[in-house]
C-alpha positions as CSV (number, residue, x, y, z in Angstrom):
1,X,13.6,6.0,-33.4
2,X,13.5,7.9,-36.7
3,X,14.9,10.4,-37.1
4,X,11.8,12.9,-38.2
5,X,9.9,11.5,-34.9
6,X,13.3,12.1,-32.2
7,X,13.1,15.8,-33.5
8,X,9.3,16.6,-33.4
9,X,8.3,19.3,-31.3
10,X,4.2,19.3,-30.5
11,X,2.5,22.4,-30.3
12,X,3.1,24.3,-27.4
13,X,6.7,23.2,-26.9
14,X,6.0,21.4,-23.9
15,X,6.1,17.6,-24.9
16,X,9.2,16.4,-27.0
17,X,8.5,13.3,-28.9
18,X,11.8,12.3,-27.9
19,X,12.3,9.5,-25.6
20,X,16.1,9.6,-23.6
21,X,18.7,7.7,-24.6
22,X,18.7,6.4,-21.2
23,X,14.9,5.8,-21.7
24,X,14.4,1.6,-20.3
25,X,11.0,0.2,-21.2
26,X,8.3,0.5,-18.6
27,X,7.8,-2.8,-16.1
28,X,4.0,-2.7,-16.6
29,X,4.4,-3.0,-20.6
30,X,3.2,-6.7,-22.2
31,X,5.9,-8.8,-22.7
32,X,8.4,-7.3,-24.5
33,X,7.1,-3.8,-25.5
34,X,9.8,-1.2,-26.1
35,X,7.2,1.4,-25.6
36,X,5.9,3.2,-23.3
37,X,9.8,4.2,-22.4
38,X,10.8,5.7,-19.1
39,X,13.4,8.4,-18.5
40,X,15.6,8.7,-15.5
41,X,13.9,11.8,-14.8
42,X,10.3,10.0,-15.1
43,X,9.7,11.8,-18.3
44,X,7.8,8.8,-20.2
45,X,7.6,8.0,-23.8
46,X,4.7,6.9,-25.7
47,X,4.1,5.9,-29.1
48,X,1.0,3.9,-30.8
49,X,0.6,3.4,-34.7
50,X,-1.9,4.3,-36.3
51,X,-1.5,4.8,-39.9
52,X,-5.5,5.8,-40.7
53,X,-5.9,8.1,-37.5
54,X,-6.3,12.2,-38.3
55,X,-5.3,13.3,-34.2
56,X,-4.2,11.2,-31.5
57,X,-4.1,12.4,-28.5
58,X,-2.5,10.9,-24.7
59,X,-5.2,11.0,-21.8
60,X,-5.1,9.2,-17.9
61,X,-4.5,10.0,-14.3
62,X,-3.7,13.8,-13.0
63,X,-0.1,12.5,-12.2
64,X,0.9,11.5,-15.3
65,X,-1.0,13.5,-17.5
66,X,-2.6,16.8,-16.5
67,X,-4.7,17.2,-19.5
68,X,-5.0,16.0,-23.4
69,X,-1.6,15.6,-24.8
70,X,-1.6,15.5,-28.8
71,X,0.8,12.9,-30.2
72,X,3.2,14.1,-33.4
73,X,2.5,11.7,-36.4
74,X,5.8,10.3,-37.6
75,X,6.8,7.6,-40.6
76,X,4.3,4.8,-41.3
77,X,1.8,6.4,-39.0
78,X,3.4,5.7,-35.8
79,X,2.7,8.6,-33.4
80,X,4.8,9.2,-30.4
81,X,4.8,11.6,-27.2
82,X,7.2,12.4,-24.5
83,X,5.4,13.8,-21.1
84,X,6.6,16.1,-18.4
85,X,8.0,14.2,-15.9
86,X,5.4,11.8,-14.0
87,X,4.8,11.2,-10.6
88,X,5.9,8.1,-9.4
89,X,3.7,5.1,-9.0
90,X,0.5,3.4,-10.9
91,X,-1.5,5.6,-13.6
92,X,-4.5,4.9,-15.9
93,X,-3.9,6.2,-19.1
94,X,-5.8,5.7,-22.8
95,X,-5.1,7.1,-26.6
96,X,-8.2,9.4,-27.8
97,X,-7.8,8.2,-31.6
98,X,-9.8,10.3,-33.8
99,X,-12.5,10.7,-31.2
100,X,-12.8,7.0,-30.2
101,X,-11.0,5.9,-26.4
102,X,-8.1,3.3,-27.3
103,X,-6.4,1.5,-24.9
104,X,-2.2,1.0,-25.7
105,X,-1.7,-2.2,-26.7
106,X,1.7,-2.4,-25.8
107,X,0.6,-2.4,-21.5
108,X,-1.2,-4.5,-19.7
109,X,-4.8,-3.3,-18.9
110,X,-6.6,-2.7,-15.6
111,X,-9.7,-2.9,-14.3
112,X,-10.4,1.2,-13.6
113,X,-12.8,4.3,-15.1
114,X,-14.7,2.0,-15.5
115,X,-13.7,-0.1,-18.2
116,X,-10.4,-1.9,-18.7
117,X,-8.1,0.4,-19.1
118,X,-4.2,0.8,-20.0
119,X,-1.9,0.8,-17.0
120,X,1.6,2.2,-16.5
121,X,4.0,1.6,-13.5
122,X,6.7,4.2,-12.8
123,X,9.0,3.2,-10.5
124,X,10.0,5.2,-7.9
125,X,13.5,5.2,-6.8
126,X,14.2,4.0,-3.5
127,X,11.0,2.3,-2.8
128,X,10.1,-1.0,-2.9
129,X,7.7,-1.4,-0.4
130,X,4.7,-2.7,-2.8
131,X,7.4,-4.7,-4.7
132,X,7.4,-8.8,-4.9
133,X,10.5,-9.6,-3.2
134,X,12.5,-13.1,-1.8
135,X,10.3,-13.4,1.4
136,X,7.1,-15.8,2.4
137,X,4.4,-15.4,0.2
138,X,0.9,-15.9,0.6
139,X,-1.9,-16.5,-1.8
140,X,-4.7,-14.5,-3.2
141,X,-7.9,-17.1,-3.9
142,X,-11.0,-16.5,-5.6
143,X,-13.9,-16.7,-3.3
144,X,-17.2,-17.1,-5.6
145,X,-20.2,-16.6,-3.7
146,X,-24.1,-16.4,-4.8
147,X,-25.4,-13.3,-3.7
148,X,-29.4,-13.6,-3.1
149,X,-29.9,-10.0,-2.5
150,X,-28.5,-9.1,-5.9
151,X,-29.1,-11.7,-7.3
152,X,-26.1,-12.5,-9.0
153,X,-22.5,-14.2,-8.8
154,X,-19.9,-12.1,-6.8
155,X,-16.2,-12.7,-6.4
156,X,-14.5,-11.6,-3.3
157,X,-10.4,-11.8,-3.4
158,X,-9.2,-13.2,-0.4
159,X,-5.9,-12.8,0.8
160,X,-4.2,-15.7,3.4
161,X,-0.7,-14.9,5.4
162,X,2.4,-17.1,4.6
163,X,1.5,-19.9,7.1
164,X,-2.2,-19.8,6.9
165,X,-1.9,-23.3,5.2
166,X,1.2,-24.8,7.6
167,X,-0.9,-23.7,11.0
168,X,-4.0,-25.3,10.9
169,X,-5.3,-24.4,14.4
170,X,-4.5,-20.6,13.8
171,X,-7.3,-18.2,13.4
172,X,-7.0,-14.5,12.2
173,X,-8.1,-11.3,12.2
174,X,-9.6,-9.9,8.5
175,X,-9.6,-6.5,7.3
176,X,-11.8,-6.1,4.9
177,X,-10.3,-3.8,2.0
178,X,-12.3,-1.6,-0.5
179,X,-11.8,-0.1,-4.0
180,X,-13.0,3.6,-5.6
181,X,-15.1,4.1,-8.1
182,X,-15.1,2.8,-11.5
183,X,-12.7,-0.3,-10.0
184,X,-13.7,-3.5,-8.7
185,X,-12.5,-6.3,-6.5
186,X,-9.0,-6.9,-8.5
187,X,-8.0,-3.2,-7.8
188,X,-6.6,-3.6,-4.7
189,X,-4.1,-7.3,-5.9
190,X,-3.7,-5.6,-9.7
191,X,-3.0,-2.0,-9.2
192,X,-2.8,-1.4,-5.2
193,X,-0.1,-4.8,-4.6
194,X,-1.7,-5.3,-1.4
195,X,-0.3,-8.8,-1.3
196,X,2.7,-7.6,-1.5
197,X,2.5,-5.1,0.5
198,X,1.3,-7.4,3.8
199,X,4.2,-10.2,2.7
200,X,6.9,-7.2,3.1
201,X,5.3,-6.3,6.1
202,X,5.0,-9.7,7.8
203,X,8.4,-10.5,6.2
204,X,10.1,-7.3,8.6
205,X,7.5,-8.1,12.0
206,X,6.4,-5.2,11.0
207,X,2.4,-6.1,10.9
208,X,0.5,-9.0,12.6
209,X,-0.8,-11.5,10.1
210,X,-4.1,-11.1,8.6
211,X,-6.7,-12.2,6.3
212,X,-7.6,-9.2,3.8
213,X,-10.9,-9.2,1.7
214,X,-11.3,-6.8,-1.5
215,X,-14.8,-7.2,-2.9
216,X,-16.3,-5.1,-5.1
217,X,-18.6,-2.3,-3.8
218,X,-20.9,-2.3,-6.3
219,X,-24.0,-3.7,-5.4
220,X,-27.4,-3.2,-6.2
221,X,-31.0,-5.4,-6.0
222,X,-32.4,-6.6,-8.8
223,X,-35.3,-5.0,-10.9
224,X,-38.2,-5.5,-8.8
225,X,-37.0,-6.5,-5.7
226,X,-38.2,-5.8,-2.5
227,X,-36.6,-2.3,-1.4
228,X,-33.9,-1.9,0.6
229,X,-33.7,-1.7,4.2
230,X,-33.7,1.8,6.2
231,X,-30.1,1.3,6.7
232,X,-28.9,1.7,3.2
233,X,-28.6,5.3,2.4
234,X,-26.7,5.0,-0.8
235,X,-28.9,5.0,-4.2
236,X,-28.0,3.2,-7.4
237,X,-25.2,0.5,-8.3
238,X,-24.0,0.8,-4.3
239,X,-27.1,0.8,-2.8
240,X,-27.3,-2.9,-1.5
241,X,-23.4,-3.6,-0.6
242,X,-23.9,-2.4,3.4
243,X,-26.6,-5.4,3.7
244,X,-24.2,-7.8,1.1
245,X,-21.5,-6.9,3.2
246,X,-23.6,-7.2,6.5
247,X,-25.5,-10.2,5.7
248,X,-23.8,-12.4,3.3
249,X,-20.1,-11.3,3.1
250,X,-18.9,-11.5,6.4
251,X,-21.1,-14.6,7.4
252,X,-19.4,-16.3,4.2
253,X,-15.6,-15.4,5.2
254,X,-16.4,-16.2,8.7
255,X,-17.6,-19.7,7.9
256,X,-15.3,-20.3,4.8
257,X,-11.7,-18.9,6.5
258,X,-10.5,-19.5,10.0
259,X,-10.9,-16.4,11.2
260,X,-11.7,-14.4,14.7
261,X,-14.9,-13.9,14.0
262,X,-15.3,-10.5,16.2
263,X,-15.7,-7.1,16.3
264,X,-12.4,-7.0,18.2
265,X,-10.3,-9.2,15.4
266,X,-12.7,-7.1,12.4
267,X,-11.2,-4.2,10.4
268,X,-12.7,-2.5,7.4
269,X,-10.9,0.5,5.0
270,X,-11.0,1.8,1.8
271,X,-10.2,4.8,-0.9
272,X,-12.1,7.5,-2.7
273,X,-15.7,5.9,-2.7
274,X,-14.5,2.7,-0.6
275,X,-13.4,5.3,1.9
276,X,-17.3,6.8,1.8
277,X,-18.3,3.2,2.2
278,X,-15.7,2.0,5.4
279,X,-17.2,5.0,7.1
280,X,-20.9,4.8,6.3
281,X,-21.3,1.1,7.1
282,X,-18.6,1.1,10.3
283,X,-19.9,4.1,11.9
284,X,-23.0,2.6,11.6
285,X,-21.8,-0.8,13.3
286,X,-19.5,-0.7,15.8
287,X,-20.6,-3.5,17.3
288,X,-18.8,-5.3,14.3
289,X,-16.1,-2.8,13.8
290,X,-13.5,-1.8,15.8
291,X,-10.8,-0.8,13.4
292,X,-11.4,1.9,10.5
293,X,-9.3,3.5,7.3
294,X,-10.3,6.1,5.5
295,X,-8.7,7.0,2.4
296,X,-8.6,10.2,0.9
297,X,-12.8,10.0,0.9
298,X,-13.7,11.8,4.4
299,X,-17.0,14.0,3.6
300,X,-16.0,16.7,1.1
301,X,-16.9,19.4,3.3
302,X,-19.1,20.6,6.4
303,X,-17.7,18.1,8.6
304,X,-19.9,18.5,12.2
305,X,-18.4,16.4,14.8
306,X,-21.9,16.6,16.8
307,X,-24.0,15.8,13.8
308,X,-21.8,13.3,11.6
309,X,-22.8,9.4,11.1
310,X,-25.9,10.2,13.4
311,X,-23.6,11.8,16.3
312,X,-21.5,8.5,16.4
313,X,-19.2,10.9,17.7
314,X,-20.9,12.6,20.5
315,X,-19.5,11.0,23.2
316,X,-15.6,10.8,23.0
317,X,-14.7,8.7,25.9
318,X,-17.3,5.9,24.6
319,X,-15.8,5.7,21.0
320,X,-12.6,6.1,22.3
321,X,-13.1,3.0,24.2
322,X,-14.9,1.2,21.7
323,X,-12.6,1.9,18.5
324,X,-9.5,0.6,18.6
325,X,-7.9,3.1,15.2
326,X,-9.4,5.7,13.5
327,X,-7.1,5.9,11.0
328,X,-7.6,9.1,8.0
329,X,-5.2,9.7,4.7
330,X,-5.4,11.8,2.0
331,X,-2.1,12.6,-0.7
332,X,-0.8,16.2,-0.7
333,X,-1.8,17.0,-4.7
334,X,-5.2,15.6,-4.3
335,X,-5.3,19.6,-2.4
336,X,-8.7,19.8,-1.6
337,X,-9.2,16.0,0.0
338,X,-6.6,16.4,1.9
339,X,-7.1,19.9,3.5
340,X,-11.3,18.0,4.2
341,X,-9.0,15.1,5.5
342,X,-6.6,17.1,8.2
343,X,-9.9,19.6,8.9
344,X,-11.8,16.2,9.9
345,X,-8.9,15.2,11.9
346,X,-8.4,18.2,13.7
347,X,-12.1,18.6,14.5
348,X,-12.2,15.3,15.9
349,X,-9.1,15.9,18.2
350,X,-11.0,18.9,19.6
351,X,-13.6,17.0,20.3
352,X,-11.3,14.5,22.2
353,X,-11.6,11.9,19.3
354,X,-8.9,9.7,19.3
355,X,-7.7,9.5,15.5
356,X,-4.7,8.9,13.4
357,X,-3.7,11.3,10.5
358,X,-1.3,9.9,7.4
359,X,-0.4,12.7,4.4
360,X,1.1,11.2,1.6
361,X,3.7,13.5,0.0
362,X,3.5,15.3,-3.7
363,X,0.9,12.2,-5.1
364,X,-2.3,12.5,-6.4
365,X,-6.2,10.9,-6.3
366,X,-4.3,7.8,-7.7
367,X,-2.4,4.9,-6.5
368,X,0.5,5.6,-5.1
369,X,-1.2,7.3,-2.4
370,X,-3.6,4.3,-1.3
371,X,-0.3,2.0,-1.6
372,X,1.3,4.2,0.8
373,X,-1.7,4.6,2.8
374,X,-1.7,0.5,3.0
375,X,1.8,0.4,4.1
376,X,0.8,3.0,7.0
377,X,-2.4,1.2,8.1
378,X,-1.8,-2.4,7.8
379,X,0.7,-2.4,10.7
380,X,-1.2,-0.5,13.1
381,X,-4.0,-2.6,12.8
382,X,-5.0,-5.2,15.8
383,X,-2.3,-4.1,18.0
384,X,-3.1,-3.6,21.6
């Protein structure tokens, strides 16, 4: 680094646009990218040229950057940035060049506010949970299905346990696996590692081996169409995924993947607005549900045990009986879902509803939580 860049100091004297010496390149950058740089100490290092550019400035997810960072211009127009120390885990990130969002070309992008954005992995020492290692694999597919309610071509991403293919008289239990808003159906393989995630799990005995199904929960009817049914509460690009889901989803993984095809054997969960889905549509269905994850998503506030999900909840020996896990997670930093998370929980146990409560410490509304909340679920799930 020049020398005139290593010694800027941005205004405010809270950024250096220094990277460590000890600084190693960042496992989510495109091939082989020196920058974004990571520090021991999870500071992280970003530079971007732009030689025509007045003001460039670092924005993405609340734990990597809290607000707009401005970048220090340096020789040939290259600008660079060193951040306070991030949390560990997956973050969205983007350069605000003169006005106009960039994404870095030096990272792979993801599929998230959205749009495709810039992605950036920081390790975090000691875990490797979510982490491709030398154990059974299984596969990810593309399942391509015509939707008739919408209209249109959807593509559900369907994960298979190690020996799905070697036991051909074995049938499994599905969970079906949702994504938060501005993501789609590869946020779950790309940024969340679910794969992974199950493999390590299956590797240890630690979870029973499952089909998983991430498709995305945007949905809506065509111009036009006939309106949507009584059940769908949800208005605009989500108002017709409880019927795709209901109707065409399930029948289609059901008659596509050897699977147990009942409400015994059926599992659904998911984050942010996924989580506002899983509960909606489950709630709603028990009689094709019996397992449920909610991911920092619970109702923001004025949780009523007697009122919520049309009083679901009013009889606590019957929905004991009928559902298997209630399962609820939220991260610590992400303050306010969590504290509506635990005050949900606790209501419910007073009620004498039978529920599980994961916190996820110091992270954020971001991934690492929902990775951690995956690694929590997935093993409880279908147990007796």
């Amino acid at each position: 680094m020049k020398t005139n860049l290593a010694l800027a100091l941005l205004i405010g004297g809270s950024c250096w646009a220094q990277a460590a010496p000890d600084a190693t390149p960042a496992p989510s950058n495109v091939g082989s990218a020196e920058y974004p740089q990571i520090a021991p100490d999870l500071r992280v290092t970003f530079r971007l040229k732009a030689p025509n550019a007045t003001k460039v400035q670092l924005r993405g997810g609340a734990g990597l950057v809290k607000d707009s960072i401005d970048l220090a211009r340096g020789d040939g127009g290259i600008w660079t940035v060193t951040t306070p120390p991030a949390v560990p885990g997956f973050h969205y990130y983007w350069f605000v060049v003169d006005g106009l969002n960039v994404n870095d070309p030096s990272s792979y992008t993801y599929f998230g506010w959205g749009r495709e954005t810039s992605g950036l992995d920081v390790p975090e020492q000691g875990v490797d949970f979510y982490e491709a290692k030398d154990v059974p694999h299984g596969e990810v597919r593309a399942r391509w299905y015509r939707s008739t309610l919408t209209g249109k071509w959807r593509r559900a991403n369907v994960y298979t346990p190690p020996d799905y293919d070697k036991h051909s008289g074995t049938r499994y239990p599905v969970l079906y696996l949702q994504h938060g808003a501005g993501e789609n159906e590869r946020g779950w393989v790309e940024q969340g590692r679910a794969n992974f995630i199950l493999d390590n799990l299956l590797a240890a005995g630690k979870a029973r081996p499952m089909i998983v199904v991430v498709d995305t929960g945007y949905a809506a009817r065509p111009a036009g169409a006939a309106p949507p049914t009584s059940s769908t509460r949800t208005p605009g690009p989500t108002s017709a995924f409880e019927e795709v889901m209901l109707s065409e989803l399930i029948p289609m993984i059901d008659s596509t993947y050897r699977t147990l095809a009942d409400r015994e054997h059926r599992a659904m969960a998911g984050l942010s607005m996924g989580s506002m889905q899983t509960l909606q549509i489950t709630l709603k269905h028990l009689d094709q549900f019996a397992w449920i994850g909610a991911m920092s998503g619970p109702p923001r506030q004025g949780f009523d045990v007697k009122t919520a999900y049309d009083g679901v909840f009013g009889d606590a020996s019957a929905f004991n009986q009928k559902v298997k896990l209630l399962w609820l997670g939220a991260g610590t930093a992400e303050e306010q879902i969590h504290k509506n998370t635990l005050a949900m929980h606790e209501a419910l146990a007073k009620a004498g509803i039978k529920s599980a409560f994961f916190s996820s410490q110091g992270t954020d509304h971001e991934w690492q939580t929902w990775c951690r909340s995956l690694h929590d679920l997935a093993p409880r799930l279908f147990r007796n």
